[in-house]
N, C-alpha and C positions, 0 to 999 in steps of 0.2 A: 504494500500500500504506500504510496504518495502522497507523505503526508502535506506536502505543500498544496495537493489540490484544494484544499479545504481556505487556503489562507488568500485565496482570490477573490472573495468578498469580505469588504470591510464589515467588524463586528458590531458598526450602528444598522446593518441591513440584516447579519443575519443573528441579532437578540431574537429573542424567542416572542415578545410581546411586537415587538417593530415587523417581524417578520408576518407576523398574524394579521398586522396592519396592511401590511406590501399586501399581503394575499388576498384581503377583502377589496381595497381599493381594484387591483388588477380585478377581479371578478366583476365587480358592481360600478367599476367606471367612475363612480363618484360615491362618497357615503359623508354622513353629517357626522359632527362631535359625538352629540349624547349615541347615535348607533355606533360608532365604533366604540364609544363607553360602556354599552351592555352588553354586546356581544364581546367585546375581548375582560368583562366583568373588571373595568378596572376605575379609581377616583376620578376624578377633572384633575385634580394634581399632576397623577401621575399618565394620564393620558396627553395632559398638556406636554409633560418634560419628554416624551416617547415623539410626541407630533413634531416639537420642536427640534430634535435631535434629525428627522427624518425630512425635515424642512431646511437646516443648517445643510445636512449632507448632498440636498439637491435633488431629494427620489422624489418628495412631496410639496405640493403648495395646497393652500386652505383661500377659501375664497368668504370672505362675508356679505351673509347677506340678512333679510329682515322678511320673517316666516311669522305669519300672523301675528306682524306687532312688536314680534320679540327677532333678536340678535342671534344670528346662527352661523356656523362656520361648516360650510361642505369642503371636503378633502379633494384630492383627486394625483394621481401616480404622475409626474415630469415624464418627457423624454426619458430621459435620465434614466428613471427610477425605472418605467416599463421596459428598457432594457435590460435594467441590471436584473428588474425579475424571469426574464423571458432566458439569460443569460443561467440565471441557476436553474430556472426548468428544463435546459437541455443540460447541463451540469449532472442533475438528478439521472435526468433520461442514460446521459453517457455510464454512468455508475451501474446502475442498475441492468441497464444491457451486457455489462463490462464482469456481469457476476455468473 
């Protein structure tokens, strides 16, 4: 095993909570704050410091807007980011053929 295959994604993409992020964005194209707070079960704190991390490195931007009245923030996967996930889904795909 090669152990350097692993080290080709940097560790703010593949954390385990940021990762669950990448994977719903890429499926659902766009998702809001409080749904990605309940489906990854996690605070506003700490879904903030996860969004932020994922917006710093380029994968994510958050778009505001104003949803009945009230203040909302939809996500949605960069260039970037949909690469780097499309990048570890053949990553995965090469491994698993490879076994």
């Amino acid at each position: 095993m090669n152990k350097n295959l692993y080290l080709q994604f940097d560790p703010v993409f593949l954390e385990k909570t940021r990762l669950t992020i990448m994977t719903l964005l890429y499926k659902e194209q766009k998702v809001s704050f409080n749904l990605l707070k309940d489906l990854t079960e996690s605070t506003d704190g700490g879904l903030y410091s996860h969004m932020q991390k994922l917006i710093q490195a380029g994968y994510v931007q958050g778009e505001k807007i104003i949803l009945e009245n009230k203040p909302s923030t939809n996500y949605r996967l960069t260039l970037k980011g949909r690469e780097t996930y499309i990048s570890y889904l053949h990553f995965l795909r090469n491994e698993i053929s490879n076994d």
